[in-house]
N, C-alpha and C positions, 0 to 999 in steps of 0.2 A: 504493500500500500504506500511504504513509502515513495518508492519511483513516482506513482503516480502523480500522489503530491506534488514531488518536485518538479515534474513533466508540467504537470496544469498549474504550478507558477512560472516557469519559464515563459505557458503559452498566452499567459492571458492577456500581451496585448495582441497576438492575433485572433483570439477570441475574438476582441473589442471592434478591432480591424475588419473581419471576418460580416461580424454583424453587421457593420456600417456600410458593407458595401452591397447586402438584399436588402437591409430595409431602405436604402437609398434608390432600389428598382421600385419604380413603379406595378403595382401586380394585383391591383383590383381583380374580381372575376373576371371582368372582359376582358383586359388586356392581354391578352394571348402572347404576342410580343413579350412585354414583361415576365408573367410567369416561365414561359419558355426562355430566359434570358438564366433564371434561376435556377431554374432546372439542369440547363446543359453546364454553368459554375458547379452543380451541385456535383451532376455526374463524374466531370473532369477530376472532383477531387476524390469521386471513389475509387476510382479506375485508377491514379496513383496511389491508394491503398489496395489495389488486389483486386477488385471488386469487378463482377460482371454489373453491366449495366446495360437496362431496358429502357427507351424512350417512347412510349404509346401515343400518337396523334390522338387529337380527336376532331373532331369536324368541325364546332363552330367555339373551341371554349381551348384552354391552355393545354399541355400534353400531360400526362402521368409517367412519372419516374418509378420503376421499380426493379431495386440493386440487390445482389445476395454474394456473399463472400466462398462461395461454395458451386461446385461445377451439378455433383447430386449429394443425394442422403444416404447414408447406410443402414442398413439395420432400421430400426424402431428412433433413430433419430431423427429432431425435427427441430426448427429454426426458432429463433426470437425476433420476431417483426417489434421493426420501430417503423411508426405511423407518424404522418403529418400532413399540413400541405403549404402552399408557395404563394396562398391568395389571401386578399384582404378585402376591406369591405369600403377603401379608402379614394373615389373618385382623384382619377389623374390628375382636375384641378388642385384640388386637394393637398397632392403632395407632392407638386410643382416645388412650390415652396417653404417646402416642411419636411426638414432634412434630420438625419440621423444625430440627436445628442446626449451626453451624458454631465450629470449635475447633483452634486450631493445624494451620490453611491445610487444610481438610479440612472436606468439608461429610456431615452423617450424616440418615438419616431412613429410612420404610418406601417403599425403590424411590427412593432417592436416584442410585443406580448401575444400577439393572436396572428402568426404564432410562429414568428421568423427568428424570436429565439431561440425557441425548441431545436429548427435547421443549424442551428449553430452547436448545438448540446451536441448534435446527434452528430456531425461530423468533429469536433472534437473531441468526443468519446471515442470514438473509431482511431482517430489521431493518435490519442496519448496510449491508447492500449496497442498500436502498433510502435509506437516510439520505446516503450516498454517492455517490447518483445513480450506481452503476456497474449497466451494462449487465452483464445474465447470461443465461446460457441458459434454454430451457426447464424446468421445474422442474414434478414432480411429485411430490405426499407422501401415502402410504399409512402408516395407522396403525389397527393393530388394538387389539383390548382384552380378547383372549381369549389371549394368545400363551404366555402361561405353561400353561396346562392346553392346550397342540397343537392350539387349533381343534378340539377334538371337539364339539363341540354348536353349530357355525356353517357357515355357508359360506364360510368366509374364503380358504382356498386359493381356489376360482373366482371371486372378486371378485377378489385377488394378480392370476391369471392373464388375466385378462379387461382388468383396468386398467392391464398394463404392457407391451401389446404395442407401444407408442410409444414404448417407454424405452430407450436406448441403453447405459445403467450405473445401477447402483444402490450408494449407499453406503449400510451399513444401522447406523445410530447408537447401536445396542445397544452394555449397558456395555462401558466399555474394560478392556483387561486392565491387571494392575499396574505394568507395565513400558511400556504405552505401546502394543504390539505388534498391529500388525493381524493379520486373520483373513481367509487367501485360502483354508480348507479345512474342513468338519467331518466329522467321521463321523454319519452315519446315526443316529438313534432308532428303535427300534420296539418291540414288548412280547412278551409271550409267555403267555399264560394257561393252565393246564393244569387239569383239573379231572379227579376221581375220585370215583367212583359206587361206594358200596357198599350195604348194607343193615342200617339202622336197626333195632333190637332194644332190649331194655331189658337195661339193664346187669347185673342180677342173675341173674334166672331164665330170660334167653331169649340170655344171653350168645353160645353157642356157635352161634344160629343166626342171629348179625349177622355181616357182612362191614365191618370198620373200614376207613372211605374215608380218613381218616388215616396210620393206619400203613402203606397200600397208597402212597397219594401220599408219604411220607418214606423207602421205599423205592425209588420210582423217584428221587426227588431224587438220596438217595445215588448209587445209580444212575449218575445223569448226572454227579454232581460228580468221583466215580472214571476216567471216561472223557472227562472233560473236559479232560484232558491231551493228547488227541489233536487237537483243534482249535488253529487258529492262532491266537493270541492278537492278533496285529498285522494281522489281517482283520475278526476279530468276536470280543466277549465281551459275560457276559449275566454278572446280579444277582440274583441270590431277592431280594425285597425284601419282600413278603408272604405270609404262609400262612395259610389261616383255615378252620374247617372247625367241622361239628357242632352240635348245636343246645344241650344239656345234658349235665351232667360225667356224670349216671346214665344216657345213653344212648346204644350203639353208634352212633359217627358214619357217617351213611349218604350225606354231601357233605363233599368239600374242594377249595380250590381254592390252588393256587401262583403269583402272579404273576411276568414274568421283566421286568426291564429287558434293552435288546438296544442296543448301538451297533456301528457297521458300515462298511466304507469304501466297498463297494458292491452295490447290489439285490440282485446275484448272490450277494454274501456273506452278506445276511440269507437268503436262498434257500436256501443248502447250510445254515444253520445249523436251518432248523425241517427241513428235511430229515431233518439225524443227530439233532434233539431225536425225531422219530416213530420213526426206525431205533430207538432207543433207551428207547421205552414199547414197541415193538414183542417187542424183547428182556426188558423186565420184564413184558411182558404173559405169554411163554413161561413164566417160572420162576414166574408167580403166576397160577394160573387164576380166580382168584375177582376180578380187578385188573380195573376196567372203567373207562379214561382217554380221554379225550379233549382237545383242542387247538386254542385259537383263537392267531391272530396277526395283528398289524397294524403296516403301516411309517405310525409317525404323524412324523417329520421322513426327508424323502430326504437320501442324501451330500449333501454340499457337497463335490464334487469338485475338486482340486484341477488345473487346465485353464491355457491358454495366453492366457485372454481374460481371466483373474483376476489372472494377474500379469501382466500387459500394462497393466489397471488399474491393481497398486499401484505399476508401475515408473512412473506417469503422477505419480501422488500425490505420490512420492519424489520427483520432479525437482519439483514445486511446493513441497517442502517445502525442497528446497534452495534455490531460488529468494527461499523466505522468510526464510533464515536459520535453518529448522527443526532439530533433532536428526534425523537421517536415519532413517527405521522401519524395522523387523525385521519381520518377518510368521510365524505359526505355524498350525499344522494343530492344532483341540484335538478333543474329544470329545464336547464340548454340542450342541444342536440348536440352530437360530432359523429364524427366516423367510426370511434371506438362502440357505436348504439351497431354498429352491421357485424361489427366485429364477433361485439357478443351475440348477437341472433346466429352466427355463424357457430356456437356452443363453442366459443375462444376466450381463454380467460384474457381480462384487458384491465390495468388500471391508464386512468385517462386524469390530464390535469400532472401531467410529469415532468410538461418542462417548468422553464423558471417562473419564481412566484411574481406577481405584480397586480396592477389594476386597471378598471376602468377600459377596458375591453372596446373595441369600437368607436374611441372617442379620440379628441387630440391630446387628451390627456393618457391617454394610455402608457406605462410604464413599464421595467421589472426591475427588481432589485439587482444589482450587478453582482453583490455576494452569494444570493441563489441563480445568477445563470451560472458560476462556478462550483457552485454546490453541487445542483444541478448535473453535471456535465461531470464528474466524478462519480456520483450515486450513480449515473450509468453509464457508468463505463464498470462501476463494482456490479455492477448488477448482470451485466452481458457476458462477464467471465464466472458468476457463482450462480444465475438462476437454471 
């Protein structure tokens, strides 16, 4: 362990260096460019550690990186996937101007914590245990570049599933929480669109013989949000987050539509929930005859259920971290989605929330403490040669 140590302070200003030079790429979802600018830096420097490297297009979104230190498997062996991805949530204007920096122990930038530090954990973890000359296990790294917008416009989920049927655990280095705390649980993502049909007229003279898809849809809302007391709250709850509707102020709107956020603890639970949402146009359809609604849904992140192989994992972690001399980790169930939710529906044990700790996720404020991205970036590197 000592080497180690001394390896990861020799490196920490390329760490620092390391950092500043992805979170300085621009790498929104869209930007394709971008992400793909990260990716083939990323590969270059596996491929100088040993490393096969996969570069997956995709048609209209950035490419997927997926590297493994290993030609095949032998026997009943099987690899440790480190998970991540190369996108942010940061519009190009955005971060035009809003460059990578560090200030009373604390480093800032666009996707400095969510989660292009993690890319930095995971390739100097690989680093120092080669500088080291320490023997580690198998090792596989998937990294997407669409993870902030759910993989809707990729195949990423079946490239995830296809590429980790050799993996025996997955740590998934997305940001850390503030407190350090791993994530052995989430709840479910999914949406809820609702949309209402009515019929277009002009606002003046033909007033009375439009049907407002509007006021039809903010009546079912009401609707729903009244009888929303009846559902469990600590199963599923949903968010209006948009309503749009109509084409001009002078004419009866003949389209609207309601988008719902939905989190969830399981399938069955987002199930009973678009269930009582139709029970419930069902019922506003009765009292409004003119109301013509309809309803799409989709689960774009699964649970990340909370199982006996996930903390079987972080109870592994724990004892390496006492071994180290580490502060012993706490672990939490939150509400966010990531890519470690496909992982476990894949029956993979996963702790998520491994890279470095910091805050405020999504914002210009976002952060990580510079002492846990070297903590960090240690822990696993202990972890990929003892789990």
């Amino acid at each position: 362990m000592l080497k180690i140590d001394n390896e990861l302070e020799k490196l920490k200003p390329s760490i620092l260096n390391h950092l500043k030079t992805i979170v300085d790429i621009n790498s929104n979802s869209e930007n394709v460019n971008g992400n793909n600018e990260i990716l083939i830096f990323i590969k270059n420097e596996l491929i100088n550690m040993g490393f096969y490297v996969e570069i997956i297009n995709q048609h209209s979104v950035g490419a997927t990186l997926v590297a493994r230190n290993y030609s095949e498997l032998h026997d009943e062996e099987q690899a440790i996937l480190l998970l991540g991805h190369s996108d942010t949530v940061f519009p190009d204007d955005d971060t035009d101007s809003w460059a990578f920096t560090t200030a009373f122990g604390k480093c800032y930038g666009p996707g400095v914590l969510d989660m292009k530090g993690g890319l930095s954990q995971i390739i100097f973890a690989l680093k120092i245990l080669k500088a080291t000359n320490n023997t580690y296990k198998p090792v596989k790294i998937i990294i997407a570049s669409d993870e902030e917008n759910g993989h809707l416009h990729s195949d990423f989920t079946n490239i995830l599933k296809q590429y980790s049927t050799d993996v025996k655990c997955t740590l998934c280095c997305e940001s850390g929480r503030p407190d350090g705390a791993f994530v052995i649980g989430r709840k479910g993502v999914g949406r809820m669109d609702i949309l209402s049909e009515g019929i277009e007229a002009h606002a003046g003279y033909e007033l009375d013989n439009g049907v407002n898809a509007i006021l039809n849809l903010t009546s079912l809302i009401e609707h729903i949000q009244r009888n929303k007391v009846h559902l469990s709250k600590e199963k599923q709850h949903f968010n209006l987050g948009k309503l749009n509707g109509g084409t001009e102020v002078n004419v009866v709107p003949g389209h609207a539509k309601a988008e719902f956020d939905v989190r969830f603890f399981t399938e069955q639970d987002f199930t009973s929930l678009v269930n009582w949402v139709k029970k419930n146009i069902e019922q506003c359809t009765a009292d409004k005859p003119d109301a013509n609604f309809s309803m799409n849904s989709v689960i774009e992140y699964p649970a990340m259920e909370v199982n006996e192989k996930n903390m079987a994992l972080f109870h592994n972690v724990a004892t390496i971290m006492e071994g180290a001399g580490m502060e012993q980790p706490r672990y939490v169930f939150v509400s966010g989605g990531a890519d470690s939710s496909y992982i476990s529906s894949f029956q993979i044990p996963v702790i998520c929330a491994f890279g470095p700790a910091g805050n405020f996720n999504h914002t210009k404020r976002e952060f990580i403490y510079v002492d846990s991205l070297f903590e960090r970036i240690k822990l696993l590197a202990l972890c990929i040669t003892q789990l």
